[in-house]
C-alpha positions, 0 to 999 in steps of 0.5 A: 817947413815942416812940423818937425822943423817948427817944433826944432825951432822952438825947442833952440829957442826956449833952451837958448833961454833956459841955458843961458847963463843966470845967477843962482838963485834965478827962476825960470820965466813964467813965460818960459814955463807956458812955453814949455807947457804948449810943448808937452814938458811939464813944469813947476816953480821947482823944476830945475834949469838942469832938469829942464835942460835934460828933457828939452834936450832928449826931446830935440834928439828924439826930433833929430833922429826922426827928421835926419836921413839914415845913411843906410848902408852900414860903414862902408857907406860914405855920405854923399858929398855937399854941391 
């Protein structure tokens, strides 16, 4: 397993506890906030869940697109099928 696909991982992961649902006034865990530091996304007692949420996710997009093949080809192009 790759690099990329470990940091994938993680990122699932912490957002699965970031997203989850929560009442209003909830904090994100501490151990969430260390997590989030260990993968470069800085963090407070103030930073929103949806804050949060917006960089994990354009952080795991980022990761996607460098980790998925191009298709190449342009639209006349058709993936090939799965075996």
């Amino acid at each position: 397993m790759s690099e990329h696909e470990r940091l994938l991982i993680r990122l699932g992961r912490i957002l699965d506890q970031v997203a989850r649902p929560h009442p209003f006034d909830e904090a994100v865990p501490v151990e969430v906030h260390a997590s989030l530091w260990q993968l470069g996304v800085p963090c407070d007692e103030l930073t929103t869940r949806e804050e949060l949420i917006t960089r994990l996710w354009a952080r795991k997009r980022s990761l996607l697109t460098v980790t998925q093949p191009g298709w190449g080809g342009g639209p006349r192009f058709t993936p090939p099928t799965a075996a």
